[in-house]
N, C-alpha and C positions, 0 to 999 in steps of 0.2 A: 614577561611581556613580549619577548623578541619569540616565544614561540608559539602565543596566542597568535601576534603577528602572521607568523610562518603558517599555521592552519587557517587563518582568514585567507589569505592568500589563495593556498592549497583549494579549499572552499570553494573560494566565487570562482575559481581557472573552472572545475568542473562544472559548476551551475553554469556560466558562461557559455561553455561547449555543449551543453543541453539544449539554450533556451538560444541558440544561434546555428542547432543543427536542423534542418528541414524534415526529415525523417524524424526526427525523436518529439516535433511540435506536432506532427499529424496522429503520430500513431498517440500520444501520451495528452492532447488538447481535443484535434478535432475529429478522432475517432471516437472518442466516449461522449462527446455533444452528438455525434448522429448519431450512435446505438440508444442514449437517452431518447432524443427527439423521435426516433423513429420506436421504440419500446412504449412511451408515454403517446405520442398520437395515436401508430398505426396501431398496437397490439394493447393497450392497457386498457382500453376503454370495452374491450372484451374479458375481461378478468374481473372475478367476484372479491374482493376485500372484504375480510372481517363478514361474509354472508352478504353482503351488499351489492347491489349492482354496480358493475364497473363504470371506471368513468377515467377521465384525462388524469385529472386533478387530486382524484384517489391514488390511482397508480403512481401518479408523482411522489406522493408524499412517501406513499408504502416502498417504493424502490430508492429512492433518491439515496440511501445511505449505500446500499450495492453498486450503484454509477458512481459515487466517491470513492469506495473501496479496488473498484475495476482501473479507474485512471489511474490512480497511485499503483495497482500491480505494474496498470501498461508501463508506469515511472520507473519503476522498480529492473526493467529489463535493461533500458537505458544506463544506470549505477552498472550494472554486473557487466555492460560493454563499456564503459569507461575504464574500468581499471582494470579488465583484460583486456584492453589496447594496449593500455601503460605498461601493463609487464610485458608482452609480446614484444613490445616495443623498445623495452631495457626504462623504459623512463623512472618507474621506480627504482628498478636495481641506482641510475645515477643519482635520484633525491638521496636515498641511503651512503651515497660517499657523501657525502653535502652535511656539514655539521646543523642538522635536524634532528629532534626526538622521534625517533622511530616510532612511536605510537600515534605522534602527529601525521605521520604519513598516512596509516589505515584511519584516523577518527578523520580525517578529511572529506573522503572517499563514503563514511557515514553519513558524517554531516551533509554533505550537499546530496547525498541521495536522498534524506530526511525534508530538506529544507523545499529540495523539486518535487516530490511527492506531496508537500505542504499547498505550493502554487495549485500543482493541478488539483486538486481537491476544494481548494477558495473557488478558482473556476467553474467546477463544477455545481457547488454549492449557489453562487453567485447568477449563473444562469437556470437554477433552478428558481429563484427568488425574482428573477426577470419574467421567468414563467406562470409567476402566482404564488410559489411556495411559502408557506407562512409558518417556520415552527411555533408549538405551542409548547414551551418549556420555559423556566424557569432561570436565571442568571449562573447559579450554581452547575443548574446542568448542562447549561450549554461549556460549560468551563471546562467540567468530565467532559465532556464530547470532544473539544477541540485536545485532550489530552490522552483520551481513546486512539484519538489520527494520529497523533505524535506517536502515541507509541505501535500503534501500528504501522506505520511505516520506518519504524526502528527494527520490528519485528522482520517483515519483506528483505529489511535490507540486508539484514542478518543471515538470514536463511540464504539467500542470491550470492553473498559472498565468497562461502565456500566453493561451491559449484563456478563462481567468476574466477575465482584464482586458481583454480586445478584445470578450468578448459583449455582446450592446444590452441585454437582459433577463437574468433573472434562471433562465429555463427552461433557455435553452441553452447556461448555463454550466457547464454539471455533465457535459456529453455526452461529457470526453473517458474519463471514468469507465466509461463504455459500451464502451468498445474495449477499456481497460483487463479488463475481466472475462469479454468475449466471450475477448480472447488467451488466458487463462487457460483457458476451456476449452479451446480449441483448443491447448491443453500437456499435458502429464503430470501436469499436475495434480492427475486423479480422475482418470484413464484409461492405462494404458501406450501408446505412440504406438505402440509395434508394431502392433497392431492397425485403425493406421486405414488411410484408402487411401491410396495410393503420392501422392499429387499434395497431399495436405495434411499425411502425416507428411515431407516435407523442409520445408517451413514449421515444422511444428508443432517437429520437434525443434532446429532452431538459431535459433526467435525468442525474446527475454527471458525471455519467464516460462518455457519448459523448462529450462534451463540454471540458473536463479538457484533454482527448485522442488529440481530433483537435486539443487543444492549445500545447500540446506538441508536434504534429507530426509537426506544424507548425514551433515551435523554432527550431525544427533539418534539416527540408527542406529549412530555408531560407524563408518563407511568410509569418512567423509573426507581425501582428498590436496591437498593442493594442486597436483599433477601429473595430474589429473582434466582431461579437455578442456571439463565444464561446469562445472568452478571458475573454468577461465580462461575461459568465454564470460561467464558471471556478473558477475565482474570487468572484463573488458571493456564487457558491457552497461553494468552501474551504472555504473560509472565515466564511460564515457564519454556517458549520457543526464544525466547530474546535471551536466555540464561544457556541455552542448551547450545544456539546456533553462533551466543558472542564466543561462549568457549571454541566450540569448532572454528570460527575465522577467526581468533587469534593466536589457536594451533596451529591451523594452517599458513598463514602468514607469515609465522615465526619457523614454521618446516623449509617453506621457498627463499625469504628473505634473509631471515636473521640466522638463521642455524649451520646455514649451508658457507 
């Protein structure tokens, strides 16, 4: 109990410094509301869906999963500068004299990146539902869906961490958020891939964000299978990035902190 305690703690200190820093509420809240508002008025109502002429309210629906996947990256930069502050700053090195489980140190540092990349995604969800959005899915699959986010942004935070605990500064610990959101365009995101050129819709269609997008635009329309070849890429992806990248930050962790 006393070190469930000690990561609640650990926990809400970071969510606290997120959801209290002014920077990290613009870029991570009300920059993916105007990229939405201004993707679904000014630019979506010229984009063809499914052969269909475009319209507000199409675009919403078709993009809305890519505007929740883009806030939780912008989340996601915020985690990888929180805990290289902390080291920069010795603050982890003095939790580690501190009779704490050293693994509750780094699952903190997870959790509360998981749990702010959770907010900003209700947000965004939420104001898409203020704007008309109506999924048409089934109870079961909205349940996958909200388990798709969790583990994608377990996935994010994975990947960010190594890159957060090996940067010298504080700048370019956030960069790999930058790739993060670039993929995302370069998916079906906001765009159907058909339409792009031959040499970057094979990239575009079988790297992460296309396959893990489809499967969640899936669980909200109602045409999800799990005999879908982008459920299984999905699954495949996540699975195996959250497997690959928890080993790498908990090598590395255990390189700077514990080893040394």
């Amino acid at each position: 109990m006393k070190t469930i305690k000690q990561l609640s703690v650990l926990t809400s200190r970071v969510i606290k410094q997120n959801l209290t820093d002014t920077d990290t509420i613009i870029t991570t809240f009300i920059m993916p509301i105007a990229m939405l508002l201004f993707f679904v008025y000014i630019i979506g109502g010229n984009i063809a869906i499914n052969g269909k002429t475009g319209s507000s309210g199409s675009y919403l629906a078709y993009s809305l999963p890519g505007f929740i996947l883009m806030a939780m990256a912008m989340g996601s930069a915020f985690a990888a500068l929180r805990i290289n502050n902390d080291k920069n700053k010795g603050f982890i090195t003095r939790l580690l004299s501190l009779p704490i489980k050293r693994w509750a140190i780094l699952t903190s540092y997870i959790l509360a990146s998981v749990i702010f990349m959770l907010i900003s995604a209700v947000v965004i969800f939420l104001l898409a539902m203020l704007l008309g959005y109506r999924p048409t899915t089934t109870g079961a699959n909205f349940g996958l869906f909200i388990l798709v986010i969790i583990l994608f942004a377990l996935m994010i935070t994975l990947i960010s961490l190594p890159v957060s605990l090996t940067a010298k500064n504080y700048n370019s610990s956030n960069s790999i958020s930058y790739l993060l959101i670039f993929m995302l365009f370069l998916s079906s995101a906001f765009v159907p891939t058909a339409g792009m050129a031959d040499q970057i819709r094979g990239f575009a269609t079988y790297q992460p964000m296309t396959p893990i997008t489809e499967t969640i635009k899936a669980l909200l329309n109602g045409s999800f299978s799990f005999n879908n070849l982008n459920t299984t890429l999905a699954i495949v992806w996540i699975v195996g990035l959250i497997i690959i990248f928890g080993i790498l930050s908990l090598r590395r962790y255990k390189q700077i902190f514990v080893n040394n």
